[in-house]
C-alpha positions as a Python dict, from the first residue, in 0.01 Angstrom:
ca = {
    (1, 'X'): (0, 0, 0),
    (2, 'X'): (-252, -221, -154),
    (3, 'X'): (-294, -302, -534),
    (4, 'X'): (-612, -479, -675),
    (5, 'X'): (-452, -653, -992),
    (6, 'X'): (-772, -738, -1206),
    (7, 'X'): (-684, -972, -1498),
    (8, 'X'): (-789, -1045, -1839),
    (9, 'X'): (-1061, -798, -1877),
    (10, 'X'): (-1314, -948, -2172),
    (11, 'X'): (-1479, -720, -2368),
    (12, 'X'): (-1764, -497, -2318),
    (13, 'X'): (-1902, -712, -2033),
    (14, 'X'): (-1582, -699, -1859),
    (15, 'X'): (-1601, -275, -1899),
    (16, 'X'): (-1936, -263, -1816),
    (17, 'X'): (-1877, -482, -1492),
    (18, 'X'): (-1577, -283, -1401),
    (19, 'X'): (-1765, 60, -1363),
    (20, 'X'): (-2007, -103, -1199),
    (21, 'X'): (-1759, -295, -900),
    (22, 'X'): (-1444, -95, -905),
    (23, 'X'): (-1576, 169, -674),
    (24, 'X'): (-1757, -47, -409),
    (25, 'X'): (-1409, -296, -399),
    (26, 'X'): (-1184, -14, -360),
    (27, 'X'): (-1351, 162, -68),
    (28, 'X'): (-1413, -195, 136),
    (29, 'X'): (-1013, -280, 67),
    (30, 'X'): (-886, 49, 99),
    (31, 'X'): (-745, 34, -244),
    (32, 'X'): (-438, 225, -331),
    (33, 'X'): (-335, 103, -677),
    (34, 'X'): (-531, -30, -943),
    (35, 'X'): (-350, -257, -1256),
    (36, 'X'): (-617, -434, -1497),
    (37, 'X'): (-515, -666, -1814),
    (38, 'X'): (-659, -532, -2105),
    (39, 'X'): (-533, -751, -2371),
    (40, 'X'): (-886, -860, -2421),
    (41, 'X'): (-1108, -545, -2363),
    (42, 'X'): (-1206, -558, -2774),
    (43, 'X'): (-1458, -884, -2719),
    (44, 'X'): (-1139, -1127, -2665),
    (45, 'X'): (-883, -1011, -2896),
    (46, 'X'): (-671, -675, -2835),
    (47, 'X'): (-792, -311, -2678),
    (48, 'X'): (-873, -4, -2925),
    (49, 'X'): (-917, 374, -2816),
    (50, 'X'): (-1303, 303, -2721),
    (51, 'X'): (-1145, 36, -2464),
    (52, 'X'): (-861, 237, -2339),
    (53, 'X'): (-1121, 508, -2255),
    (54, 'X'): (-1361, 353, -2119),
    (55, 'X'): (-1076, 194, -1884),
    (56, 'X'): (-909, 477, -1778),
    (57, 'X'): (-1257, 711, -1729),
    (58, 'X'): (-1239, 409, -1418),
    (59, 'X'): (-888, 614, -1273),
    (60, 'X'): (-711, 263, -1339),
    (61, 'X'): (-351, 376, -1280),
    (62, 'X'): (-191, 108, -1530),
    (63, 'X'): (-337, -107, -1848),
    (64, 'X'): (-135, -405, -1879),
    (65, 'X'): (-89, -606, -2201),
    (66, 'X'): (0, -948, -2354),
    (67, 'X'): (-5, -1198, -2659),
    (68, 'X'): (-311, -972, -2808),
    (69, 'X'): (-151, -631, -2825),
    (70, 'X'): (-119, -618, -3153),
    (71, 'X'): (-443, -738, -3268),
    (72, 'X'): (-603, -434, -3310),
    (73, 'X'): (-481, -195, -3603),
    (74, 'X'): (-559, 137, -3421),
    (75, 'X'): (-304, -6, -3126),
    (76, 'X'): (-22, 166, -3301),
    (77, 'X'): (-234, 547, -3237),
    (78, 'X'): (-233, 496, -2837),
    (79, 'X'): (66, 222, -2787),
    (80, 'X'): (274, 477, -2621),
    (81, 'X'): (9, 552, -2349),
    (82, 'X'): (178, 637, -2035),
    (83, 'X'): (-65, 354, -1858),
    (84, 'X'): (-37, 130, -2128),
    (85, 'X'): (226, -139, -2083),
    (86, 'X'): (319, -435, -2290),
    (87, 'X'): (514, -722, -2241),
    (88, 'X'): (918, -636, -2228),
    (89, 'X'): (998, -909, -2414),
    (90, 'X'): (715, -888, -2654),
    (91, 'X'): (838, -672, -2984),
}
């Protein structure tokens, strides 16, 4: 199995670059298993709904999360996202 981790997604750049790479990297390394850090896919600081989307319209199978989880309000709406995982020992 192979897993492309991509970390520390920034913003809309990062999203935008994303849909545009994902693709072509996962058919030239046979990609089974995709894990990207999203605790900095709302311009630096925390994810909201918009980001979470626009992550998982790329068939990402898991969002992780860090220090910024919780510094978007709206986190609280989609926190129990199946794909969205934060830090164990992170209340």
């Amino acid at each position: 199995m192979k897993i492309l981790a991509v970390g520390d997604l920034i913003g809309n750049a990062g999203i935008k670059e994303l849909r545009k790479q994902l693709d072509k990297i996962r058919k030239e390394e046979k990609i089974d298993f995709t894990i990207v850090n999203g605790e900095n896919a709302a311009e630096g600081m925390g994810i909201t709904q918009k980001n979470l989307e626009d992550i998982l319209a790329q068939k990402i199978d898991v969002i992780t999360m860090g220090n910024h989880t919780w510094a978007k309000k709206d986190i609280f709406k989609f926190i129990d996202h199946p794909k969205l995982i934060r830090p164990a020992n992170y209340p």
